[in-house]
N, C-alpha and C positions, 0 to 999 in steps of 0.2 A: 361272479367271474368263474369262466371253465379255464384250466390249465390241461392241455394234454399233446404227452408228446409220444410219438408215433413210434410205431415197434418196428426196430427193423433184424435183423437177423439176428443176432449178437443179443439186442438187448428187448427189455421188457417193458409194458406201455404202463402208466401212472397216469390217471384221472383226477383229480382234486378239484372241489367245490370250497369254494373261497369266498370270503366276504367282498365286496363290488369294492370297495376301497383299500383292497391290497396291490401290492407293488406288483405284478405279475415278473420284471425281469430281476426283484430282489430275492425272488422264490426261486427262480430257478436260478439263479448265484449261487442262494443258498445250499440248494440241494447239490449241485457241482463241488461245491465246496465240499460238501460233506465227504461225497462219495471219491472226491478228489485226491480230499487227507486219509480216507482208507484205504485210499490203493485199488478202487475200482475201475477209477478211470484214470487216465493218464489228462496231463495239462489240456493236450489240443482237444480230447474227447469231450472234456468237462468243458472249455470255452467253447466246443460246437453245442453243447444240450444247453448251454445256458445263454448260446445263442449272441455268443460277443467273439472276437479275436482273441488267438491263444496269447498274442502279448497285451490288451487287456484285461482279460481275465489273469495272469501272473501278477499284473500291475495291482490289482482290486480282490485279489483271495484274502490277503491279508486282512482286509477289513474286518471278514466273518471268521479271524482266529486261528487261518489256517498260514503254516508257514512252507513256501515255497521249497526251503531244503528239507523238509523234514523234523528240524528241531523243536521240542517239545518247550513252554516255558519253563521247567524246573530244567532242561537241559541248559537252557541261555543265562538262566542264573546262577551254576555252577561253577566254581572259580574258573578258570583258563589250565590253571597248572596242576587240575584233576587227569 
């Protein structure tokens, strides 16, 4: 399986050669995801490359770890009254 997603002004093209029984739209979640929780893309940018709507994509970040406000887990574990 080929992944590639097209360059357009702003951004840069990524080719990836995959084994034929990979998820093609868990891949590119993933990498939304990543570049999501770093602050490269914004919510709607990261559900356009990964190719879903920006309120499913909010709904399903979570899955790969990333949290919607920001919070880290050692942040969510800290008491309240820090």
């Amino acid at each position: 399986m080929y992944l590639y997603f097209e360059e357009s002004v702003y951004m840069k093209s990524l080719t990836l050669t995959l084994p034929e029984e990979t998820n093609e739209q868990d891949v590119k979640m993933a990498v939304a995801a990543l570049l999501f929780d770093k602050g490269i893309l914004s919510s709607g940018q990261a559900a356009t490359y990964a190719g879903t709507t920006k309120r499913e994509f909010l709904l399903t970040v979570g899955n790969y770890g990333v949290s919607i406000f920001g919070e880290t887990p050692a942040d969510l574990s800290r008491p309240l009254n820090e």
